[in-house]
DRENPA-3360 file (N, C-alpha, C; in nm, 2 decimals, always signed):
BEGIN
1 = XXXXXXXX = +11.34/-14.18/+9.25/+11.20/-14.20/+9.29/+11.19/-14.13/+9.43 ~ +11.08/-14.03/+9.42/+11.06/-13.94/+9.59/+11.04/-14.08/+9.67 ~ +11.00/-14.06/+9.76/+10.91/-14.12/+9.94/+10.79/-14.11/+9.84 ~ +10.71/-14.00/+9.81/+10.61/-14.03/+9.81/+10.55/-14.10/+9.67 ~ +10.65/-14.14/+9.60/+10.63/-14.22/+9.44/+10.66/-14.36/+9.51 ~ +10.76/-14.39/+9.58/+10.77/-14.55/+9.66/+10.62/-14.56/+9.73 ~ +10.60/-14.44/+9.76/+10.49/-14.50/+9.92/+10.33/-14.51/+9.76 ~ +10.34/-14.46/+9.67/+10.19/-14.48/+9.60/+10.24/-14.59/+9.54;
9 = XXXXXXXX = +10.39/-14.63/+9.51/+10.37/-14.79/+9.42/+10.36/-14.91/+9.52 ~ +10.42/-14.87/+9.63/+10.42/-14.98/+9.81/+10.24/-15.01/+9.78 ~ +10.12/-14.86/+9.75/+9.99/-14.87/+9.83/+9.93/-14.95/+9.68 ~ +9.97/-14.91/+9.57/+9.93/-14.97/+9.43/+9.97/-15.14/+9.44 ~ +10.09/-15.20/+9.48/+10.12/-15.35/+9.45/+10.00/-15.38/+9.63 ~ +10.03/-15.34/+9.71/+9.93/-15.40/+9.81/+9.78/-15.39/+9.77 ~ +9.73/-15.34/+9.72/+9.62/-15.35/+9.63/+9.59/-15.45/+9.57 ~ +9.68/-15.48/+9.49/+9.68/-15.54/+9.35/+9.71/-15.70/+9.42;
17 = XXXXXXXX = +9.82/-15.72/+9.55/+9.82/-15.83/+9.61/+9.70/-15.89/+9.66 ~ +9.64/-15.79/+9.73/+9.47/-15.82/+9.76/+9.36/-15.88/+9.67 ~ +9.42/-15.81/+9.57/+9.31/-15.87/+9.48/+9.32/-15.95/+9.41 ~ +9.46/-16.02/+9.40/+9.45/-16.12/+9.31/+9.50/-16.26/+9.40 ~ +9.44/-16.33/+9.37/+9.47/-16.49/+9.41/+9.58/-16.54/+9.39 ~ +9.66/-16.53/+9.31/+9.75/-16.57/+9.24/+9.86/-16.50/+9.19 ~ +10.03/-16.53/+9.23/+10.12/-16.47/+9.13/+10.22/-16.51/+9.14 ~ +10.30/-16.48/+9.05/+10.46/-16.53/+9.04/+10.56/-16.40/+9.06;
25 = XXXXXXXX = +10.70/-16.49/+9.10/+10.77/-16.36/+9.11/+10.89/-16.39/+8.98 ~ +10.93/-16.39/+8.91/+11.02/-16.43/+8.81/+11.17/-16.33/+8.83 ~ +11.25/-16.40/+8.74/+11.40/-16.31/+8.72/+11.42/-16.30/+8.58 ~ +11.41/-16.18/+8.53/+11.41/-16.15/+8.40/+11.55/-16.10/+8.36 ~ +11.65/-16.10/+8.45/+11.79/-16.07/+8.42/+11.84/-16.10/+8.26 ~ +11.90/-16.06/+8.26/+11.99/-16.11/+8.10/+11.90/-16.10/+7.99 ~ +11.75/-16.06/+7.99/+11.74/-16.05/+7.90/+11.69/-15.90/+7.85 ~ +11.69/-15.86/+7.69/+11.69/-15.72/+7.65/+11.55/-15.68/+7.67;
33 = XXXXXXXX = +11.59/-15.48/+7.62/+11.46/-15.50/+7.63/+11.38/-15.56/+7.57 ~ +11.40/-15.56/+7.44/+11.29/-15.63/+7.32/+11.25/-15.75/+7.37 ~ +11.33/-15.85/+7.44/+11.28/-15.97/+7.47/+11.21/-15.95/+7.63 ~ +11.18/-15.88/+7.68/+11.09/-15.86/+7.81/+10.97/-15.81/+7.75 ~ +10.97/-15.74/+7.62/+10.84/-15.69/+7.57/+10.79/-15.81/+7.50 ~ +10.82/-15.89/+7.48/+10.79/-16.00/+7.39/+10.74/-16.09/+7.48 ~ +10.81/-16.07/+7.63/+10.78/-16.19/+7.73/+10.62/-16.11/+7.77 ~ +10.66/-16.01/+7.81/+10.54/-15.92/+7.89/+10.39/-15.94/+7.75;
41 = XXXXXXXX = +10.45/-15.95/+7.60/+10.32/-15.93/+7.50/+10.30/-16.12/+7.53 ~ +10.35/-16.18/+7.54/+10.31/-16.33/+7.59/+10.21/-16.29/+7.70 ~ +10.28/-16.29/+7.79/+10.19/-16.24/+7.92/+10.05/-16.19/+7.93 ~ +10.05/-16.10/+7.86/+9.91/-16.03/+7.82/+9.87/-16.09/+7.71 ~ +9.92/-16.17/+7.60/+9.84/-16.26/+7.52/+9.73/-16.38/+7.62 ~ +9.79/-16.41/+7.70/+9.72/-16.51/+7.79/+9.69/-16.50/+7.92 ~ +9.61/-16.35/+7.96/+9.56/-16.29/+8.04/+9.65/-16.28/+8.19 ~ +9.78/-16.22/+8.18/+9.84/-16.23/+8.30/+9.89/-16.09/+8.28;
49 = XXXXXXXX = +9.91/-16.02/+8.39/+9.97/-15.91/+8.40/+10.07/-15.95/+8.43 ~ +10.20/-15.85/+8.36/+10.33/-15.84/+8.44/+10.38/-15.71/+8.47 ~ +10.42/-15.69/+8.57/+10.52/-15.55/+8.65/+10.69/-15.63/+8.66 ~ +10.77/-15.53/+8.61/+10.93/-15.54/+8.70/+10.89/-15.41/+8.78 ~ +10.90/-15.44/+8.91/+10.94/-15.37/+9.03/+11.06/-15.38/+9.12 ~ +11.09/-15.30/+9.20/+11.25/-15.30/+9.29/+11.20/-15.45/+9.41 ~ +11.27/-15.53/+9.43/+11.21/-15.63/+9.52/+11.20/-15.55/+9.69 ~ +11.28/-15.40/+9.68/+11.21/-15.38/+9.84/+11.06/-15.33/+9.87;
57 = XXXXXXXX = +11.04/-15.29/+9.70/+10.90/-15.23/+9.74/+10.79/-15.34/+9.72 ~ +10.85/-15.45/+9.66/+10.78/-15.56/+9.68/+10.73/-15.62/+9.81 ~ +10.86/-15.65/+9.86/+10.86/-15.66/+10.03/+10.74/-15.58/+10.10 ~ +10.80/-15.47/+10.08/+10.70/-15.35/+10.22/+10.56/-15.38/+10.16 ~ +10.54/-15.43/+10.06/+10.39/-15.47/+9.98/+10.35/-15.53/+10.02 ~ +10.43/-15.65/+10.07/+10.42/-15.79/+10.10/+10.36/-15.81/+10.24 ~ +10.43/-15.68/+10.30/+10.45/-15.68/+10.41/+10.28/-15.66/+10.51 ~ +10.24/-15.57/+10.43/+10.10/-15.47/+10.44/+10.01/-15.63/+10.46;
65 = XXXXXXXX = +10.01/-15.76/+10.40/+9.90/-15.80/+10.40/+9.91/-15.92/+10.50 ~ +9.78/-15.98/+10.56/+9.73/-16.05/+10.62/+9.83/-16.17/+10.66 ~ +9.85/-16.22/+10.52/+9.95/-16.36/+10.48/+10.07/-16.34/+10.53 ~ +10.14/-16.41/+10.58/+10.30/-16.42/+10.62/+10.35/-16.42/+10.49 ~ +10.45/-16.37/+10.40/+10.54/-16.38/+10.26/+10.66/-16.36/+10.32 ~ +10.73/-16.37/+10.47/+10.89/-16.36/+10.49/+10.97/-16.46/+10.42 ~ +10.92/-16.56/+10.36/+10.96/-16.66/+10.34/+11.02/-16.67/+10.16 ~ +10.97/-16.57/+10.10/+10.97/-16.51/+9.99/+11.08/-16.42/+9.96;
73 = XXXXXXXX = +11.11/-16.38/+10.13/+11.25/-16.28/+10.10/+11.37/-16.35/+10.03 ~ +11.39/-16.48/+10.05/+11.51/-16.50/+9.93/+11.47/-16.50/+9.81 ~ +11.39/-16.49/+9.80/+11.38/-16.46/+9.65/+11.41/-16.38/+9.57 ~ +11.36/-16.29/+9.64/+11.36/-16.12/+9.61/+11.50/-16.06/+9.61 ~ +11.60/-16.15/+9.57/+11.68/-16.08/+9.51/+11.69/-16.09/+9.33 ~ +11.80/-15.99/+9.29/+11.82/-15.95/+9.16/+11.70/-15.87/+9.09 ~ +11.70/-15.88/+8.95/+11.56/-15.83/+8.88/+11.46/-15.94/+8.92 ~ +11.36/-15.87/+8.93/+11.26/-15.92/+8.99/+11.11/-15.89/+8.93;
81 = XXXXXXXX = +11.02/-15.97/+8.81/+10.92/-15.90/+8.81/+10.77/-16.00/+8.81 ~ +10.67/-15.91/+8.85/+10.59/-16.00/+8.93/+10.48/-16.00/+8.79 ~ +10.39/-16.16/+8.80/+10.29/-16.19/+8.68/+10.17/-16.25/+8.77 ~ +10.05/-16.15/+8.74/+9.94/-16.13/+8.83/+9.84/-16.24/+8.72 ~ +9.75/-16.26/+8.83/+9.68/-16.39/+8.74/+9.54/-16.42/+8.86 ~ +9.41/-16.39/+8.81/+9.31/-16.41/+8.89/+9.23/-16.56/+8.87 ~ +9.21/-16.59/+8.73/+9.16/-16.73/+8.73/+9.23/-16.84/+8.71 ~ +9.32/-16.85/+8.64/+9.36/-17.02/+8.65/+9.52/-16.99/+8.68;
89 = XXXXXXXX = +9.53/-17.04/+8.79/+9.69/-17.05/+8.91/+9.82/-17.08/+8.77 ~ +9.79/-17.20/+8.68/+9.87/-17.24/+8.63/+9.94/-17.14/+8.51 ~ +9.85/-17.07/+8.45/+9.87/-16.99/+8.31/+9.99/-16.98/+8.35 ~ +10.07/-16.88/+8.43/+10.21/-16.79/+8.44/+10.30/-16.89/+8.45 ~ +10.29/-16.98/+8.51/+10.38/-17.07/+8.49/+10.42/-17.15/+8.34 ~ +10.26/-17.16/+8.28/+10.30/-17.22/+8.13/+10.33/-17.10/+8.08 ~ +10.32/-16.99/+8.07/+10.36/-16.87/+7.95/+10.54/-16.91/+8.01 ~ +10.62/-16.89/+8.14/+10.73/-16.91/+8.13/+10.77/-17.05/+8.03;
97 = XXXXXXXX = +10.72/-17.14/+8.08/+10.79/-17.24/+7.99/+10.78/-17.25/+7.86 ~ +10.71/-17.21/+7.79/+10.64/-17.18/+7.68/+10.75/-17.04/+7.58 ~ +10.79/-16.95/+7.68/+10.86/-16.83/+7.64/+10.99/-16.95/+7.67 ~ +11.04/-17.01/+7.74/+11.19/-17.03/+7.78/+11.20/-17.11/+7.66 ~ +11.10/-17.19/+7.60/+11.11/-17.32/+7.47/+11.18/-17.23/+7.31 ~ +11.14/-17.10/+7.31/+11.27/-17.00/+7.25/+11.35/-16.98/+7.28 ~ +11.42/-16.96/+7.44/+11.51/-16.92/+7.50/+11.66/-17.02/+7.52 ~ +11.76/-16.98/+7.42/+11.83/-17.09/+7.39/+11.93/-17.07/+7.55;
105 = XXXXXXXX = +11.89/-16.94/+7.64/+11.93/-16.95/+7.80/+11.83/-17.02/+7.89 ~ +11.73/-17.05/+7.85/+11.62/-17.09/+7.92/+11.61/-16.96/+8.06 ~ +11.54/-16.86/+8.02/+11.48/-16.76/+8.10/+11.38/-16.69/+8.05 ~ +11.26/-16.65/+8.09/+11.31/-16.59/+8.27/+11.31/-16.74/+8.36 ~ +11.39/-16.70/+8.43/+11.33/-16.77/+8.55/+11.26/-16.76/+8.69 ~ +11.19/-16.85/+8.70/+11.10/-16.90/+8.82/+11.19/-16.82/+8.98 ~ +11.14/-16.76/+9.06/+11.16/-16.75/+9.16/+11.07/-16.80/+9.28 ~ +10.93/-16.77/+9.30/+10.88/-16.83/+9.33/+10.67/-16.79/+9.32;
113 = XXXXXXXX = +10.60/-16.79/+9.39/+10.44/-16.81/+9.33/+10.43/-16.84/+9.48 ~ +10.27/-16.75/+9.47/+10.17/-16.73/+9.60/+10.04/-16.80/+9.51 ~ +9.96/-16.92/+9.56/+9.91/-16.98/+9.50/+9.77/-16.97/+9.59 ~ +9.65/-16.88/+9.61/+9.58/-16.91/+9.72/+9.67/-16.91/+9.85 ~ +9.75/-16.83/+9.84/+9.81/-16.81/+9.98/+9.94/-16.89/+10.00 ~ +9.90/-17.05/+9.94/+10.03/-17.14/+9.96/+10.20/-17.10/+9.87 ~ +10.27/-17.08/+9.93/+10.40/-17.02/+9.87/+10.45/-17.13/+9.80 ~ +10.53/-17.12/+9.69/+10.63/-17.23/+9.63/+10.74/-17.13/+9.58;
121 = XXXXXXXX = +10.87/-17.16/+9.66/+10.96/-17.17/+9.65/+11.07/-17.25/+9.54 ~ +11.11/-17.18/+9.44/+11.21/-17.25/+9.36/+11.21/-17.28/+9.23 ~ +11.31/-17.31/+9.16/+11.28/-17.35/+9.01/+11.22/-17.51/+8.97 ~ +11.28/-17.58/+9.10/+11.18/-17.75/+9.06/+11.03/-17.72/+9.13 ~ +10.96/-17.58/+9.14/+10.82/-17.62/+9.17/+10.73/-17.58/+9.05 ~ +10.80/-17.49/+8.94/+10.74/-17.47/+8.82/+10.67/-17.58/+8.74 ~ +10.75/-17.66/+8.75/+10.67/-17.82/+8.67/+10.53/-17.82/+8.73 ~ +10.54/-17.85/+8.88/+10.44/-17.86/+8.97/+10.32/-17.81/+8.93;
129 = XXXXXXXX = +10.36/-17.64/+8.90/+10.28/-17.56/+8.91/+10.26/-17.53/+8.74 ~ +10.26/-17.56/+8.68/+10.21/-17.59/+8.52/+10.11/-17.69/+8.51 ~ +10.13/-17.78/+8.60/+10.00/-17.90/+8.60/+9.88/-17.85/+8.68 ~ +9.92/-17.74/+8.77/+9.78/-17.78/+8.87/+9.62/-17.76/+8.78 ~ +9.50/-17.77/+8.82/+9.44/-17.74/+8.76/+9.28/-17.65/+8.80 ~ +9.27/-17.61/+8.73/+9.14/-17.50/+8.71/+9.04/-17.53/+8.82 ~ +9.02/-17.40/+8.88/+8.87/-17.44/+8.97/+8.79/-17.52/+8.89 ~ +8.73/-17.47/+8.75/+8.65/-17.53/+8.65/+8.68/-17.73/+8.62;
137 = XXXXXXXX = +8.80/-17.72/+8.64/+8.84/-17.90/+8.56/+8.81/-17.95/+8.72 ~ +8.88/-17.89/+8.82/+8.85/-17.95/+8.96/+8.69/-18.00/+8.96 ~ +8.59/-17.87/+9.01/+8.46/-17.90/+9.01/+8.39/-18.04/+8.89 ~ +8.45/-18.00/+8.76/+8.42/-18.11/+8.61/+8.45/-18.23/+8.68 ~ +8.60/-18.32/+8.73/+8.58/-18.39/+8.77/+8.54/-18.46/+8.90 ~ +8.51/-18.36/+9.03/+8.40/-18.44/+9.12/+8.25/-18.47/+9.05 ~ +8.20/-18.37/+8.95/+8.07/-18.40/+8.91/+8.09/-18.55/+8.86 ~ +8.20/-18.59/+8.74/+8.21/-18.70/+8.65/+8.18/-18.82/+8.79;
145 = XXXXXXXX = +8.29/-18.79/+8.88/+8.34/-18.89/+9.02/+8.13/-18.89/+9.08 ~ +8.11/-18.80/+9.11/+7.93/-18.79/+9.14/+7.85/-18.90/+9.03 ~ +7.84/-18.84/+8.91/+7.77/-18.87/+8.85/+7.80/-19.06/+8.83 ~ +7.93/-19.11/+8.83/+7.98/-19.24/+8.74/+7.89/-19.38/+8.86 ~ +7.89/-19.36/+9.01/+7.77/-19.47/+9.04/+7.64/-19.46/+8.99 ~ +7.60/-19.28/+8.96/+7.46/-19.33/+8.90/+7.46/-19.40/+8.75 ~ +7.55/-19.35/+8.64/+7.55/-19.40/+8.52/+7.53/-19.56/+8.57 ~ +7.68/-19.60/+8.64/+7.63/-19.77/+8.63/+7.52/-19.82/+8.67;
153 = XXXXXXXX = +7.46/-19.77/+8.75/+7.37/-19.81/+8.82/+7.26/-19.83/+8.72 ~ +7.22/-19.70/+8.61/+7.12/-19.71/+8.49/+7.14/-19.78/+8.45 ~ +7.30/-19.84/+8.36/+7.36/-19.88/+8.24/+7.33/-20.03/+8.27 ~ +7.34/-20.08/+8.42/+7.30/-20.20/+8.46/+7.18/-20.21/+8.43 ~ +7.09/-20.12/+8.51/+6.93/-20.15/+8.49/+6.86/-20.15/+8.38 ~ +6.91/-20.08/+8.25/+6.92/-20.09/+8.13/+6.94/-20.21/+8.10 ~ +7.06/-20.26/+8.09/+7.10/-20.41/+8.03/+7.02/-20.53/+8.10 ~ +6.99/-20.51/+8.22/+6.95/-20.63/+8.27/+6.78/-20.57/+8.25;
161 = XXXXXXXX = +6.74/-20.52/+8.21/+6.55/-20.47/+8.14/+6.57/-20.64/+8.06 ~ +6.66/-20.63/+7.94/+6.61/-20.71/+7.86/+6.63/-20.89/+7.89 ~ +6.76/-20.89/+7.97/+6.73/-20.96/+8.09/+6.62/-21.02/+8.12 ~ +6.58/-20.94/+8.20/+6.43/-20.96/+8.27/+6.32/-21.00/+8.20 ~ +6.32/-20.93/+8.07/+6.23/-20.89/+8.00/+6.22/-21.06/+7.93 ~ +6.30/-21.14/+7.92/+6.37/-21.28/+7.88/+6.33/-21.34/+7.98 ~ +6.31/-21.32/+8.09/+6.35/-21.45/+8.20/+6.16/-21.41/+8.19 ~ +6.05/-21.32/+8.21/+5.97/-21.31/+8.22/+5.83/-21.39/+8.09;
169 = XXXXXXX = +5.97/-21.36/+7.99/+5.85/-21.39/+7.86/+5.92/-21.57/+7.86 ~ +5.99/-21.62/+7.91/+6.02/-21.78/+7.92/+5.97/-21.85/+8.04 ~ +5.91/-21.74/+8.16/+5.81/-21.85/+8.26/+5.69/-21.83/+8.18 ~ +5.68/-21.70/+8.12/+5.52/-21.69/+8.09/+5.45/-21.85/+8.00 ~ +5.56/-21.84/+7.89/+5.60/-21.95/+7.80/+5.55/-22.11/+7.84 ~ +5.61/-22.11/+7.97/+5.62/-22.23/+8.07/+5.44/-22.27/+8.11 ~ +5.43/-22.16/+8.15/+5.25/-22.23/+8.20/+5.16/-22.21/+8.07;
% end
């Protein structure tokens, strides 16, 4: 690969870091190719991109933007390929576990994920990061958390109508 094929993939991953919220770095080691196309047709089944790139050109990528990622350098060894993901943080992490639940080696594995900026480091943060959840379910349940004093508050005023509606027609009763 020239200087100038590194320096357009270095300006193409800094790009592509910019624009997406979200990604993983995985180790696809040990496996063939047929089974990286199978991981990668997973991947693109459930809207994630994946690249294997050299982890230095990852670095100098890394390097280009705003966010501190030094922390990321142990990672970045061995094969190394990155799974891009703009709407829900979790997808790449379920497609690995999901791919590993064939994998009688359990791989690829987890290296690590830029989550909104926040780094996770390691193979015990995958779990973590298979639960988080959707801007969409976040927003769903403050509305539910919003909404549940007004519901009681009706569901009371409701039930106690007929209540009332009892205690009213038994004074009327009375005179």
């Amino acid at each position: 690969m020239t200087r100038e094929e590194k320096a357009q993939v270095i300006a193409d991953l800094t790009e592509k870091f910019q624009q997406t919220d979200h990604f993983y770095i995985t180790d696809t080691s040990g496996l063939s190719v047929a089974e990286i196309n199978n991981f990668r047709a997973s991947c693109f089944k459930n809207g994630v991109e994946y690249r294997v790139v050299k982890n230095t050109l990852i670095k100098k990528a890394l390097e280009n933007l705003e966010t501190d990622y030094s922390q990321m350098d142990e990672a970045l060894k061995g094969v190394s390929g990155i799974m891009f993901v703009n709407e829900n943080a979790k997808v790449p992490a379920q497609v690995i576990k999901d791919y590993r639940k064939a994998d009688p080696k359990d791989r690829p594995a987890f290296k690590a994920a830029s989550i909104d900026s926040d780094i996770f480091i390691g193979e015990e943060n995958l779990e973590l990061l298979s639960k988080l959840k959707s801007k969409q379910e976040l927003i769903g349940e403050i509305i539910n958390l919003l909404q549940s004093p007004a519901k009681n508050v009706l569901g009371a005023l409701l039930s106690g109508e007929q209540k009332l509606a009892g205690i009213v027609k038994t004074l009327s009763e009375k005179e």
